[in-house]
TIFIMI-603867 format. One record per residue (C-alpha): residue number from 1; residue in one letter; z, y, x. Coordinates in nm, 3 decimals. Layout:
# residues N
<atom><num>NUM</num><residuo>a</residuo><up>Z</up><north>Y</north><east>X</east></atom>
...
This chain:
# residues 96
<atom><num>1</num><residuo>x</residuo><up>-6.202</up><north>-2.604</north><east>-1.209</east></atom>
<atom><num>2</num><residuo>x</residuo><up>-6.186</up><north>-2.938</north><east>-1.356</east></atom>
<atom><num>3</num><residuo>x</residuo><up>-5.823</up><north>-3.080</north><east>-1.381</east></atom>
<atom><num>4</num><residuo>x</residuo><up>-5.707</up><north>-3.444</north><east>-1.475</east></atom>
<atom><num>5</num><residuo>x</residuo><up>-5.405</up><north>-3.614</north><east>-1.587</east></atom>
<atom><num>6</num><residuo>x</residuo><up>-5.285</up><north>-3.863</north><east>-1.319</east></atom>
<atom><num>7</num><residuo>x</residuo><up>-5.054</up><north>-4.167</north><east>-1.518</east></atom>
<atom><num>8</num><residuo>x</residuo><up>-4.728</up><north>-3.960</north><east>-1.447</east></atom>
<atom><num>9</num><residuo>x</residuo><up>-4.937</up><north>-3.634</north><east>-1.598</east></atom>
<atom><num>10</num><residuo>x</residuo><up>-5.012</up><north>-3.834</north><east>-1.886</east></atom>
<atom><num>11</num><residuo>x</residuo><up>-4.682</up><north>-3.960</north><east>-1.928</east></atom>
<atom><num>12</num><residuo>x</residuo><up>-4.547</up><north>-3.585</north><east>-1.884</east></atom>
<atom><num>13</num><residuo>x</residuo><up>-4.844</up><north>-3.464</north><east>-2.139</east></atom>
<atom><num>14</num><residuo>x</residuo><up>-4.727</up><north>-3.670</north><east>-2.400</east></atom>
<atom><num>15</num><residuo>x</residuo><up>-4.358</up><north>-3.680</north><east>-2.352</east></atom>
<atom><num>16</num><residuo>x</residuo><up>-4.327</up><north>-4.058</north><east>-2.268</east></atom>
<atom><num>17</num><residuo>x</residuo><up>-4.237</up><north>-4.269</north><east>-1.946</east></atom>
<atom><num>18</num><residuo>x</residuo><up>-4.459</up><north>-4.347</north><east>-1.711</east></atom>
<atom><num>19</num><residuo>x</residuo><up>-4.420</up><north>-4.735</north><east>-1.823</east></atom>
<atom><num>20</num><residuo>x</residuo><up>-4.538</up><north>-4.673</north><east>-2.151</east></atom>
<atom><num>21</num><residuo>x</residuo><up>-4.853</up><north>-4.516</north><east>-2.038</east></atom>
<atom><num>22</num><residuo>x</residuo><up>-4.846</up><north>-4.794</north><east>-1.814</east></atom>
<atom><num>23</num><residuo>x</residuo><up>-4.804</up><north>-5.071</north><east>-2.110</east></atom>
<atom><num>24</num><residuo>x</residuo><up>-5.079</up><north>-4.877</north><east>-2.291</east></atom>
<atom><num>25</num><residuo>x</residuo><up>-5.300</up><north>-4.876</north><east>-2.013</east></atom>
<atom><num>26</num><residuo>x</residuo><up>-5.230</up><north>-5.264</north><east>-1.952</east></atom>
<atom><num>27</num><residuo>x</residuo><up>-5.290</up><north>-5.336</north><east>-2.286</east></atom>
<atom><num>28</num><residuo>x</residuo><up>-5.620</up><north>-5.178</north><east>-2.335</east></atom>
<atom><num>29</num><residuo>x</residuo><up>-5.781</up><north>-5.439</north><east>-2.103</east></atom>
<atom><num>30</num><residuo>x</residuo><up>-5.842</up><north>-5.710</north><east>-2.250</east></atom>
<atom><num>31</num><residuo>x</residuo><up>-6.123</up><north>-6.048</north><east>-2.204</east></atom>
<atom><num>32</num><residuo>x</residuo><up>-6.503</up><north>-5.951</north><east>-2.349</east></atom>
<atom><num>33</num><residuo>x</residuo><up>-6.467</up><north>-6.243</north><east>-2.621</east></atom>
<atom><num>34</num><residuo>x</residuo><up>-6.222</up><north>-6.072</north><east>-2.823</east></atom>
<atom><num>35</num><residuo>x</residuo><up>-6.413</up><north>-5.915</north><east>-3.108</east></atom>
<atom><num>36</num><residuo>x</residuo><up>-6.284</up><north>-5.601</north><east>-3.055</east></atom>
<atom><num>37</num><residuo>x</residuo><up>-6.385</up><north>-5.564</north><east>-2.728</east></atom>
<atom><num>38</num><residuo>x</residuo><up>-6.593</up><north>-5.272</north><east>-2.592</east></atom>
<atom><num>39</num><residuo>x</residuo><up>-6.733</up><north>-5.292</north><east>-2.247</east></atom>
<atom><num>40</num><residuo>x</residuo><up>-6.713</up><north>-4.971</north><east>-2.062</east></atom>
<atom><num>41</num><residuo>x</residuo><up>-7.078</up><north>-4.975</north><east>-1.888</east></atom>
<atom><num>42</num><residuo>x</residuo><up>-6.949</up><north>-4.697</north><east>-1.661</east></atom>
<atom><num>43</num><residuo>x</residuo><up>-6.673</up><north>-4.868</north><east>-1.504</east></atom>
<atom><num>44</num><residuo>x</residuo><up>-6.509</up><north>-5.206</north><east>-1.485</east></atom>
<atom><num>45</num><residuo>x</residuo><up>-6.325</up><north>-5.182</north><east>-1.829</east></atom>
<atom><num>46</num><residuo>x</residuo><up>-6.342</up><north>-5.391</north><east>-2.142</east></atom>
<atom><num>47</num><residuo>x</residuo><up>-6.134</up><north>-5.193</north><east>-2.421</east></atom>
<atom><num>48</num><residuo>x</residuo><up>-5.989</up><north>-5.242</north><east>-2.711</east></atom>
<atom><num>49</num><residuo>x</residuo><up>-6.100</up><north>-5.003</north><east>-2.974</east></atom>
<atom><num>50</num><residuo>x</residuo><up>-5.813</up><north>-4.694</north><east>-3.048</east></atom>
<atom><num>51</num><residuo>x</residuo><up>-5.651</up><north>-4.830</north><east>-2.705</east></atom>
<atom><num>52</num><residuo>x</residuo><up>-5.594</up><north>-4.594</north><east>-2.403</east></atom>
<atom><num>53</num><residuo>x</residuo><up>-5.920</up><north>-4.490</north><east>-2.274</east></atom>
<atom><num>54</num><residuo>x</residuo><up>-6.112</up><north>-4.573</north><east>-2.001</east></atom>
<atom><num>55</num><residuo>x</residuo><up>-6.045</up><north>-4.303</north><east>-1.674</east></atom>
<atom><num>56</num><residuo>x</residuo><up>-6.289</up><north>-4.023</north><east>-1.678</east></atom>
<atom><num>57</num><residuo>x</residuo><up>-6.249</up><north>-3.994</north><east>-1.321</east></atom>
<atom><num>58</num><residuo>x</residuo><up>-6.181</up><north>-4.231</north><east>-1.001</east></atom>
<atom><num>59</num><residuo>x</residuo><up>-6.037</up><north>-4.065</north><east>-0.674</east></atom>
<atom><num>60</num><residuo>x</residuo><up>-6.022</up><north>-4.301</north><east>-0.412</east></atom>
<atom><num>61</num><residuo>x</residuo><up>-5.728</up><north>-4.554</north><east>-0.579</east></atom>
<atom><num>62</num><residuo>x</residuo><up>-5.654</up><north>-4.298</north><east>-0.831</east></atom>
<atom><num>63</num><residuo>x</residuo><up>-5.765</up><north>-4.224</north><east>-1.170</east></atom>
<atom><num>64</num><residuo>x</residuo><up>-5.770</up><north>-3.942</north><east>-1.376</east></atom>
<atom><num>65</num><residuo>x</residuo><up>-5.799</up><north>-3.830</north><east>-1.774</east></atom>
<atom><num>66</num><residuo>x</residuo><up>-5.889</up><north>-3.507</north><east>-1.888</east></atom>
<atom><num>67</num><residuo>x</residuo><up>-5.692</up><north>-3.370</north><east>-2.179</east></atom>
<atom><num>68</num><residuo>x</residuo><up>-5.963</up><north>-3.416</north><east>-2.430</east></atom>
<atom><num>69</num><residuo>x</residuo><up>-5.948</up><north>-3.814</north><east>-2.376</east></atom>
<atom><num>70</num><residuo>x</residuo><up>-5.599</up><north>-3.826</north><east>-2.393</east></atom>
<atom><num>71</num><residuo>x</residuo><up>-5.572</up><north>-3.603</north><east>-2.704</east></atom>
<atom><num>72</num><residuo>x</residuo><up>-5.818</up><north>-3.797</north><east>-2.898</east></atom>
<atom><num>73</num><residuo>x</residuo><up>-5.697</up><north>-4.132</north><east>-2.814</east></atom>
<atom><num>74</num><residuo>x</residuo><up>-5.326</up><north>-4.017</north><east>-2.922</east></atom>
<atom><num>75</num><residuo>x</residuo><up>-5.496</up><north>-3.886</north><east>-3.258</east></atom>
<atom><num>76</num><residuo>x</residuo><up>-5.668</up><north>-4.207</north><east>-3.312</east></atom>
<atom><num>77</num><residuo>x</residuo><up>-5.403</up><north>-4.505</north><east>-3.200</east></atom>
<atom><num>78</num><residuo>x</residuo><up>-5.234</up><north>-4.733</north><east>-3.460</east></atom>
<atom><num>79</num><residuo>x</residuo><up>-4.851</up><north>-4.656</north><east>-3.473</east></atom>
<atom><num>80</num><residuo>x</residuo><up>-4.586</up><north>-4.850</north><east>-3.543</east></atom>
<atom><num>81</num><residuo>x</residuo><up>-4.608</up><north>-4.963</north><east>-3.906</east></atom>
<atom><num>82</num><residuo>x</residuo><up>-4.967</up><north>-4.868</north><east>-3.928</east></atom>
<atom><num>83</num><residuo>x</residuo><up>-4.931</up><north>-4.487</north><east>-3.939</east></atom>
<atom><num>84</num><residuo>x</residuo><up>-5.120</up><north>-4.210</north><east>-3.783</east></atom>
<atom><num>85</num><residuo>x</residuo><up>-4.973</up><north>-3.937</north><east>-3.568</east></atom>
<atom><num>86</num><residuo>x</residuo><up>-4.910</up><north>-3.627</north><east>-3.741</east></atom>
<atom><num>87</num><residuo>x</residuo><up>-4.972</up><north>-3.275</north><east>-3.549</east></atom>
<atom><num>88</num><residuo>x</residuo><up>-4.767</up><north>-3.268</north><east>-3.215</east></atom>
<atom><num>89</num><residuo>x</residuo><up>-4.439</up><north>-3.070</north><east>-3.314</east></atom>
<atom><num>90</num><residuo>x</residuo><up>-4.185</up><north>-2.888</north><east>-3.071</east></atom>
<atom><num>91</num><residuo>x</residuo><up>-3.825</up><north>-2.976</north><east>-3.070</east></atom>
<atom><num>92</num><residuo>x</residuo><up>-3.778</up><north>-2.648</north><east>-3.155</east></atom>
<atom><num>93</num><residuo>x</residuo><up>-3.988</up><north>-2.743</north><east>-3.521</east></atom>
<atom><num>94</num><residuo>x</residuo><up>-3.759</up><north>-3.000</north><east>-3.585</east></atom>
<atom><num>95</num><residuo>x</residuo><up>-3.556</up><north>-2.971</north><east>-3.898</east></atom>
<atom><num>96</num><residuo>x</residuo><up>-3.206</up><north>-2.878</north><east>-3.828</east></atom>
């Protein structure tokens, strides 16, 4: 069975609030004269390159992301400073 990550899945997912998927979400639409603008022919998006991806599903009012989207956006986004995430680590990793 397919499953997909609602925005409070995502949020859960990747250990964030729900208004930061939100803000990431919001901020990945964007006008088409930008020149990093992508238009999403399959649905009413315009995105930003490396920002939050497009829903792979639509449900009625709801969207959905499968796991795949969501892990290779969060492997390709800009950071803070201009880094790249490293490989997702437990707290339990974390140096004491």
């Amino acid at each position: 069975m397919l499953e997909y990550l609602s925005i409070n899945g995502v949020a859960e997912y990747l250990d964030v609030s729900v208004n930061s998927v939100k803000g990431y979400r919001r901020k990945s639409l964007t006008d088409t004269d930008r020149p990093d603008a992508v238009i999403d022919e399959s649905s009413d998006y315009v995105l930003n390159v490396n920002h939050f991806p497009a829903p792979d599903v639509k449900v009625g009012n709801a969207y959905g992301w499968s796991q795949e989207s969501i892990d290779a956006w969060n492997a390709s986004r800009p950071r803070p400073g201009g880094g790249r995430p490293g490989p997702a680590r437990k707290a339990s990793d974390a140096p004491a």
